[in-house]
KEVOPA-97328 format. One record per residue: residue in three letters; x, y, z of N, C-alpha, C in turn. Coordinates in steps of 0.2 Angstrom, whole numbers, plus 5000, padded with zeros to 4 digits. Layout:
% residues N
ALAXYZXYZXYZ ...
//
This chain:
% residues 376
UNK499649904814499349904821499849894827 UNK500449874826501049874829501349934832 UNK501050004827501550054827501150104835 UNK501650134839501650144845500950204845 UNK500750204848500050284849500550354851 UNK501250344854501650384853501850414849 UNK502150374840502250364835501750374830 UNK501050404832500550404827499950354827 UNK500350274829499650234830499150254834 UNK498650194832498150184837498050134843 UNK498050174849498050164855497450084858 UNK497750054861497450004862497050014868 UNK496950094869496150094874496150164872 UNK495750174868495750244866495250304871 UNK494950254875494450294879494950304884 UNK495450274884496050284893495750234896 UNK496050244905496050194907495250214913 UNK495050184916494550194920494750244927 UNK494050284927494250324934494350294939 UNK494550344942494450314949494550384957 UNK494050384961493650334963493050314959 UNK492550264956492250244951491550274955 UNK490850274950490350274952490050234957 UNK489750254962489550184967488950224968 UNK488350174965487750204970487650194976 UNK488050154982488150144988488550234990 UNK489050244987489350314991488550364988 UNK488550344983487850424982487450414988 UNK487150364989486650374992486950415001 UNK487450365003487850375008487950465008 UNK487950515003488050585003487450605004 UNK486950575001486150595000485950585007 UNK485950545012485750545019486250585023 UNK486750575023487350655027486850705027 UNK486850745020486550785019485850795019 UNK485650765021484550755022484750765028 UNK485150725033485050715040485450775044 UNK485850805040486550875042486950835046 UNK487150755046487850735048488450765045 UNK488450775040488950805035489450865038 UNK488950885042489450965045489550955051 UNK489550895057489450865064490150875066 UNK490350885072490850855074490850785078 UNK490150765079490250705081489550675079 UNK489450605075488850585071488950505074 UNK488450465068488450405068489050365065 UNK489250425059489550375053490150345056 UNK490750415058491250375061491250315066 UNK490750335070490750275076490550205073 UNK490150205066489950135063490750115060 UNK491050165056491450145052492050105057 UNK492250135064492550115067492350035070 UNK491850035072491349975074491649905068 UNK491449935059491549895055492149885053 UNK492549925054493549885054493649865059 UNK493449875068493549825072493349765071 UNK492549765069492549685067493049625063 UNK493349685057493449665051494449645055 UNK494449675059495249655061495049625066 UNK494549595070494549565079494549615082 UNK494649685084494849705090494149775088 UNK494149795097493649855099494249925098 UNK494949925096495349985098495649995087 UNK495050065088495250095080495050145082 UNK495650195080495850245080495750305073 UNK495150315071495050345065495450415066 UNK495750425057496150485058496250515053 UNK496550565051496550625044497050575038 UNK497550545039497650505033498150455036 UNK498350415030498950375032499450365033 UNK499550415033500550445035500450475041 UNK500050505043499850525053499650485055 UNK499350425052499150355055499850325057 UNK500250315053501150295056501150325062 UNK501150395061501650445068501250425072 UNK500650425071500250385079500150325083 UNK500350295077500450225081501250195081 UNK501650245081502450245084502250295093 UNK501850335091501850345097501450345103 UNK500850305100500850235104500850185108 UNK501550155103502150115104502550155109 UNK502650215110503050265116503650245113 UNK503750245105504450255100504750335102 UNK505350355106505650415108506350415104 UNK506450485104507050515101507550485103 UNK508150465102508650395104508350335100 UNK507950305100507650245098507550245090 UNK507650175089507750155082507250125078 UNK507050125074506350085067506550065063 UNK506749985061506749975056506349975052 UNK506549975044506149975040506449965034 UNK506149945029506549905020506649975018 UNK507349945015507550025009507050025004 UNK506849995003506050034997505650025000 UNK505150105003504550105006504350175001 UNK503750175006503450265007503750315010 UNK503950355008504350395007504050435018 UNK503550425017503150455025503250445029 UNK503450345028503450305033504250325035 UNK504650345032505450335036505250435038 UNK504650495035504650545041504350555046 UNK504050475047503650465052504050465057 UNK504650435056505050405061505450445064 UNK505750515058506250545060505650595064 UNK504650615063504450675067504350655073 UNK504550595076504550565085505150575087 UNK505750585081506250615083506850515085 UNK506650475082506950425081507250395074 UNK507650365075507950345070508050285065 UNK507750315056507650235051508150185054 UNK508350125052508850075051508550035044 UNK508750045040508650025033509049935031 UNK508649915031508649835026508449825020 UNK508749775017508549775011507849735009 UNK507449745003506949695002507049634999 UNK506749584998506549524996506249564985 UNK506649534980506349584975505749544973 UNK505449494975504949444973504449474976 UNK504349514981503849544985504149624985 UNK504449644986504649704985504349734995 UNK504449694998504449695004504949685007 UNK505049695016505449685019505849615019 UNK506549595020506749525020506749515027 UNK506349485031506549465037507349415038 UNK507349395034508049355036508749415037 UNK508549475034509149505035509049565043 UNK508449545048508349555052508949585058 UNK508949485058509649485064510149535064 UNK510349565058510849605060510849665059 UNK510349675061510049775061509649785068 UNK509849725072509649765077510149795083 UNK510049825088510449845091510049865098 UNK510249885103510149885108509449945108 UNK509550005106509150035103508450045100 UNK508549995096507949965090507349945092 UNK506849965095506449965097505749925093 UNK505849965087505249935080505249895076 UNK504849855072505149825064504349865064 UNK504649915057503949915052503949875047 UNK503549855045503349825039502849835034 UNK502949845028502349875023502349835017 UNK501549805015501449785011501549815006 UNK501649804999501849864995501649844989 UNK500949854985500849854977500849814977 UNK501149734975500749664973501249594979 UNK501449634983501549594987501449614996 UNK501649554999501549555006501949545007 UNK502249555016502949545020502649485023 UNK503149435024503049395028503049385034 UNK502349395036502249405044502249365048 UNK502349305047502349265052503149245055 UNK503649245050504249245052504349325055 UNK504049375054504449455053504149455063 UNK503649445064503249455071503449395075 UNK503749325075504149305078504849315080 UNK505149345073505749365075505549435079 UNK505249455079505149505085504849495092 UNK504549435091504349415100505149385103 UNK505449365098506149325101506449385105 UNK506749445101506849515103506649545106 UNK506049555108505649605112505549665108 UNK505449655102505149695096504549715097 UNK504549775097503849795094503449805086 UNK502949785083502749755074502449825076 UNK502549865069502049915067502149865059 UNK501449855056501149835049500849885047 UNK500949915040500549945036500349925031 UNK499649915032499249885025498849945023 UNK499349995024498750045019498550045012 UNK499149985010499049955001498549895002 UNK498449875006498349805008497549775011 UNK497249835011496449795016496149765013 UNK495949715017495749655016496049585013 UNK496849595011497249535010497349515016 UNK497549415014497549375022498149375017 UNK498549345023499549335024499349275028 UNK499549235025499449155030498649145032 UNK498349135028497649155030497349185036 UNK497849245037497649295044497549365039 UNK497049395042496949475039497549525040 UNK497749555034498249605033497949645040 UNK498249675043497949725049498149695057 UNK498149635056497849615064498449565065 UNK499149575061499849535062500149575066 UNK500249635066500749685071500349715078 UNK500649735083500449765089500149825085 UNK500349855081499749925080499949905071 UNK499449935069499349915061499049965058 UNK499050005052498750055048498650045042 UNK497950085042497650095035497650165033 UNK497450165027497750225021497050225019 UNK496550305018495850305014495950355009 UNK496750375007497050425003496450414995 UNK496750454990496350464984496250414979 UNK496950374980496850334976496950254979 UNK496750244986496750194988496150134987 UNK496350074988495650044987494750034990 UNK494850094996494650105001494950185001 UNK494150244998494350304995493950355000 UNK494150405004493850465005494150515003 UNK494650504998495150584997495650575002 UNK495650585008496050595014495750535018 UNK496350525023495850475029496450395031 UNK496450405036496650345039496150305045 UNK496850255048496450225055497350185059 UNK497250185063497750125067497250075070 UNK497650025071497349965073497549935077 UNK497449915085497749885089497249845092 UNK497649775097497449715100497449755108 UNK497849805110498149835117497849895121 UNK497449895122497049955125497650005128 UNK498150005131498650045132498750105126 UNK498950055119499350095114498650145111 UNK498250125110497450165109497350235113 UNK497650205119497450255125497850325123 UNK498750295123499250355122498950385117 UNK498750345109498650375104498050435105 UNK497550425110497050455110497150525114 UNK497450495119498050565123498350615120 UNK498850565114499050625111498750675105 UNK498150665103497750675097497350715102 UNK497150735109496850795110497050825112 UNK496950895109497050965108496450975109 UNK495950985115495151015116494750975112 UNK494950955104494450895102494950875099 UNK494850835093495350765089495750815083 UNK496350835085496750845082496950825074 UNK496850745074496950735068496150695065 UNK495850735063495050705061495150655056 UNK494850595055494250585050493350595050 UNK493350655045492550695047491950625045 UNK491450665047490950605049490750595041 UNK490850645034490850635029491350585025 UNK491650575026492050535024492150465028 UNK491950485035491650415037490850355033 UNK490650415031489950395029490250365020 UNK490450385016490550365010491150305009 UNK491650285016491850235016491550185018 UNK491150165022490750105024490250075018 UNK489750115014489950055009490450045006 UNK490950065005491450034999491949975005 UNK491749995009491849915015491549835013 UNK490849855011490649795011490549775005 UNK491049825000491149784992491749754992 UNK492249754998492949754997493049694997 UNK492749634999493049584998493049544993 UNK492349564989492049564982492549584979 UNK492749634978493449674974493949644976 UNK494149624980494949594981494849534976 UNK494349494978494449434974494449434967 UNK493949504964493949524956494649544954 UNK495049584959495749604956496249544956 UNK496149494960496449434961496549394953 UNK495849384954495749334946495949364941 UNK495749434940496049464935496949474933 UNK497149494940497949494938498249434939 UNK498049364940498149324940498149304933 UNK497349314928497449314921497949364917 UNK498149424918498349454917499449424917 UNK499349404922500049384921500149314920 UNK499749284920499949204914499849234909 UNK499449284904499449314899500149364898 UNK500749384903501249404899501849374902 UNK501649284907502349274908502649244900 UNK503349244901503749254898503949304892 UNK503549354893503749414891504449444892 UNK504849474888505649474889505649544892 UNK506049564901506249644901505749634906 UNK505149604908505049634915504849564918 UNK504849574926504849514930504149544935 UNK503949494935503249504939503349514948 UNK503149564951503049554959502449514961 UNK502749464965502049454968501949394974 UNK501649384979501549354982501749304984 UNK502249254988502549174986502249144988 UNK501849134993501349084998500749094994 UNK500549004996499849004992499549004997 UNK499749035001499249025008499349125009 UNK499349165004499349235005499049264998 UNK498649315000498149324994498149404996 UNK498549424992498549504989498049544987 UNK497649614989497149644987497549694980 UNK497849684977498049714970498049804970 UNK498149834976498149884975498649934969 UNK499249894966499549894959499849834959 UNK499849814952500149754950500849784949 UNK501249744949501949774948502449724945 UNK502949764941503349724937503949764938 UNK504649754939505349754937505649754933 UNK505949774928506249794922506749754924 UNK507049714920507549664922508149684914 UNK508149724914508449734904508449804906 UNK509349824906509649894907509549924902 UNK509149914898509049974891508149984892 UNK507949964895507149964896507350014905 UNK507749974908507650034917507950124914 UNK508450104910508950174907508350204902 UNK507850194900507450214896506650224900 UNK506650204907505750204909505350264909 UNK505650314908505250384909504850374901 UNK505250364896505050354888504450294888 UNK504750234893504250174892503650184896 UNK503650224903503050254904502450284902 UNK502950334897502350394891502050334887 UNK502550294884502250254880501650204881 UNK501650184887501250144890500450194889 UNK500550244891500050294895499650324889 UNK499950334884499950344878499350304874 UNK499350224875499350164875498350184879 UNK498550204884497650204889498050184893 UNK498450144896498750104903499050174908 UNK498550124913498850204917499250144923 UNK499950174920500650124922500950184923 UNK501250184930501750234930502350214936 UNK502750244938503250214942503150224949 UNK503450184954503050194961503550224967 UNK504050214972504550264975505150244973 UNK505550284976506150294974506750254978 UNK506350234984506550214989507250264993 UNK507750214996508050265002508550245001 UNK509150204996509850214995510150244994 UNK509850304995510150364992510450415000 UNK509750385005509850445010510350445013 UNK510650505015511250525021511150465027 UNK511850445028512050415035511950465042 UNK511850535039511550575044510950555046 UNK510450535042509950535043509550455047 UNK509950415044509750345046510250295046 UNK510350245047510750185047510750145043 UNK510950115039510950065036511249985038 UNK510849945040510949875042511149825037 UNK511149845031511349785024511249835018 UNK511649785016511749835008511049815006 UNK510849875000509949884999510049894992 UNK510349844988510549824980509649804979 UNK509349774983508549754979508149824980 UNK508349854985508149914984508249974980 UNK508749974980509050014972508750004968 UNK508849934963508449904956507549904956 UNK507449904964506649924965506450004962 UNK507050034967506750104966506650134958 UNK507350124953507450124948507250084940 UNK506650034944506749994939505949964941 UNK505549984943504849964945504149994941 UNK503949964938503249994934502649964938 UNK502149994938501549974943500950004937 UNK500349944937499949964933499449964937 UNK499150024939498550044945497950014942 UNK497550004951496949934953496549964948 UNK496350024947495450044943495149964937 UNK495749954935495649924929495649864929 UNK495749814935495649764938495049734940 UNK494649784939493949794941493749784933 UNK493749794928493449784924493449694919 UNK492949664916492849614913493549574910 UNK493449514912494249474910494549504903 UNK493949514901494349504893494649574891 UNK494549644895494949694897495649694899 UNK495849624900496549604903496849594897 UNK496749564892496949534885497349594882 UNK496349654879496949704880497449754883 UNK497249734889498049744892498749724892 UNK498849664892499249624889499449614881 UNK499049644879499149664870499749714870 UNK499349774875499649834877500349844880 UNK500349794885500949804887501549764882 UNK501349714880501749674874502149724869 UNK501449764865501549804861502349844863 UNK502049884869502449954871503249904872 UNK503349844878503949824876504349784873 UNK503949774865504349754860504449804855 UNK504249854856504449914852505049944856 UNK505049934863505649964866506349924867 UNK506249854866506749784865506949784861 UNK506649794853506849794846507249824845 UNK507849774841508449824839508449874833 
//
């Protein structure tokens, strides 16, 4: 029973791991009236204006900015912000690879810090000495099973005269100090990419408290009509899966909460995740660190293995230790960023969603796969 589904055995989900995006009779129905009413083809309908209406609620503010995905949700809300060529953006050496080309297509410049590896988030402490006359921004991105600490990261920027861009496009619906992911930074974005918690295939939004930054973004986004859409069909099939989100957050919560009492002390990998009991993670991936140089030197082999297995666990960025000094700055050595980039396995949300006792055999699973790759 021990022997790997790579090696012959049998796999401990032989059906695989769950779809996703999953069935919802809320988005069916949601297509079924687009198409009864011909909002589906509109350039201007109901569904955006509502979708808009209910992320305003959901962050406090009347200024959302619907738009084609989450990485032109960045460029938008830097330029917004009126971030210009000369001007600097920090950001943690381990992100999304969009957020630091978001930076360079306004024609300003990364400054790279390192992360915190218990969050795999920005370290605000290493702040103070990445900024410079320059620097204009601190971004910040929630990432996979943790949160930046924003309540330190947006004071040290009120002290400075910072401006916060947040991205929770991993993140909607987590509170951070019991505040909503979203509504910490001067401009804040969401992600309705394909495999997000919140799914149109494509699709973003920015989010501000500042009728100013709203205005620029809206300035700059016409070309005769909205340059970067999100269509009213894709507005229409996210707003139910809005009002299951809070429901789901809390299901992936108590699940990978079972989940990792069930594999602490496991040898070879270390768990990411949130430090405050006062911050509650929406589990976009669970995430674990390879702490055992024969398991990081081998993760492409421990991946198949895993996937092999049914667990759809694979590895998440690369991060930016690598990039040219041409390109960006570097403010602190990015050693947590390195071992992140290199040494990170994430097992994706679909499955979070499924009955407690589904965690067990995930944890069987993972067990499995890393004591067959530990074993001398």
């Amino acid at each position: 029973m021990n022997q790997l589904a790579i090696h012959g055995g049998p796999p401990v989900f032989p059906e695989g791991p769950p779809t996703w995006p999953a069935l919802e009779p809320g988005v069916q129905a949601a297509l079924l009236q687009t198409y009864q009413d011909g909002s589906w083809g509109k350039y201007h309908g109901p569904h955006c204006a509502e979708l808009a209406s209910t992320l305003g609620q959901m962050h406090g503010t009347e200024f959302v900015t619907l738009c084609s995905s989450g990485t032109i949700a960045v460029e938008l809300a830097l330029r917004g912000l009126q971030v210009r060529p000369g001007d600097e953006v920090v950001l943690a050496g381990y992100d999304f690879p969009g957020n630091f080309r978001a930076i360079e297509a306004v024609g300003a410049r990364p400054v790279l810090v390192d992360i915190r590896p218990e969050t795999l988030c920005l370290d605000e402490k290493l702040l103070e000495a990445s900024i410079r006359k320059e620097t204009r921004v601190v971004l910040a991105s929630h990432l996979h099973s943790g949160t930046a600490n924003m309540p330190l990261l947006v004071r040290f920027a009120r002290q400075h005269g910072l401006t916060v861009l947040e991205d929770a496009c991993q993140s909607p619906g987590a509170q951070i100090s019991r505040q909503t992911a979203g509504t910490w930074g001067d401009v804040s974005v969401l992600s309705f990419g394909g495999s997000k918690l919140l799914t149109a295939g494509r699709g973003g939004a920015v989010i501000t408290q500042q009728a100013e930054i709203h205005q620029r973004m809206r300035v700059y986004s016409d070309r005769g009509n909205q340059a970067f859409p999100l269509s009213e069909l894709q507005a229409a099939v996210l707003i139910p899966q809005l009002e299951l989100l809070e429901q789901r957050n809390k299901t992936r919560r108590e699940n990978a909460r079972r989940l990792l009492r069930l594999l602490t002390g496991t040898p070879g990998i270390q768990p990411v995740d949130t430090c405050s009991e006062h911050d509650q993670t929406s589990y976009y991936k669970l995430a674990w660190l390879l702490t055992s140089d024969h398991l990081t030197e081998h993760r492409d082999d421990l991946l198949t293995a895993f996937r092999a297995e049914g667990l759809a666990i694979d590895a998440g960025f690369r991060g930016f230790d690598r990039r040219s000094t041409r390109r960006c700055r570097r403010a602190s050595e990015l050693n947590h960023s390195a071992w992140a980039g290199r040494a990170n396995i994430l097992l994706h949300h679909p499955v979070l969603l499924e009955p407690p006792a589904t965690m067990d055999r995930i944890a069987e699973g993972i067990t499995k796969v890393i004591t067959a790759f530990t074993r001398p």
